[in-house]
C-alpha positions as CSV (number, residue, x, y, z in Angstrom):
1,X,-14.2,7.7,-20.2
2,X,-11.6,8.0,-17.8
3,X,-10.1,4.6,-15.7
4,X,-9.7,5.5,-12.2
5,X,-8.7,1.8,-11.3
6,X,-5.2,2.2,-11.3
7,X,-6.1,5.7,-9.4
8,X,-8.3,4.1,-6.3
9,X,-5.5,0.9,-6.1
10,X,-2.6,3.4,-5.9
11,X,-4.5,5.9,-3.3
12,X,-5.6,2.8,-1.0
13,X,-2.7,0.9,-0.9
14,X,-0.9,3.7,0.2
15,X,-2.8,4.7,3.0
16,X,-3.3,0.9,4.4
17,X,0.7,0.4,3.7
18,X,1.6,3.6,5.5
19,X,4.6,2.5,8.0
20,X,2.8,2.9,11.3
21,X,-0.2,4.2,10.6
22,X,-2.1,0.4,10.7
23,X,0.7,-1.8,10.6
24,X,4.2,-2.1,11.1
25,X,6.3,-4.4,9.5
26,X,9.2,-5.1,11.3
27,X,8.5,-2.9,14.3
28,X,10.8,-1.1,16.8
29,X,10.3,-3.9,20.0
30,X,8.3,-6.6,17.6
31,X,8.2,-8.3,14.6
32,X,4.5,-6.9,13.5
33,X,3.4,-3.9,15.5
34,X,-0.2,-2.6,14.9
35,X,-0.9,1.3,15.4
36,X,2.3,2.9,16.7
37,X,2.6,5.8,14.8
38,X,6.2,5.5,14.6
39,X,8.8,4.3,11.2
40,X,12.2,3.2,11.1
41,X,13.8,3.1,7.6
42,X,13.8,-0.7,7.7
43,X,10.3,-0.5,7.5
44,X,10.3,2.0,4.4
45,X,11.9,-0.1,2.7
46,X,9.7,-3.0,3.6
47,X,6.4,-1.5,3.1
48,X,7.5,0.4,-0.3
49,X,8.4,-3.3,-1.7
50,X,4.9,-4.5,-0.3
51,X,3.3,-1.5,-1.9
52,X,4.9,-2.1,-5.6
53,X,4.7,-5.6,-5.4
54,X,0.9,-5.7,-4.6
55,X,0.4,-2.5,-7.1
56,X,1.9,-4.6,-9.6
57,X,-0.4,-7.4,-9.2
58,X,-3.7,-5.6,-8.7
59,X,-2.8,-3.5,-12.0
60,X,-1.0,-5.9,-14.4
61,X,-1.8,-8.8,-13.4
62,X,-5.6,-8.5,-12.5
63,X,-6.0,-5.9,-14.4
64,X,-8.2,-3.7,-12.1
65,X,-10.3,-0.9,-14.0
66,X,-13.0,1.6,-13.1
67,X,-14.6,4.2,-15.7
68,X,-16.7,6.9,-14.2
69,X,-19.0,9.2,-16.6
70,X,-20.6,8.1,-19.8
């Protein structure tokens, strides 16, 4: 049996914690901008600390595990 947890964390997290895609965090004009479409590098660097941080809670710390087949 394979465990696709740390798969499925890895792949959402990275799509919600795409810089500008939902949320921007801080934004060009704002603090928190919502659905720009646009990046800076300070925001990289802020969502890539987001991303690992809350990968290394959903993984290590809870422990999140899915097995597909039999």
């Amino acid at each position: 049996m394979a465990d696709w947890g740390p798969v499925f964390v890895s792949v959402v997290l990275f799509i919600l914690l795409t810089p500008g895609l939902l949320i921007q965090i801080p934004g060009k004009g704002k603090m928190v901008e919502f659905g720009n479409f646009q990046t800076s590098g300070v925001s990289i660097l802020v969502h890539s600390i987001l991303y690992f941080a809350l990968v290394c809670i959903f993984l290590m710390a809870i422990g999140v595990h899915m097995y597909t087949g039999s």
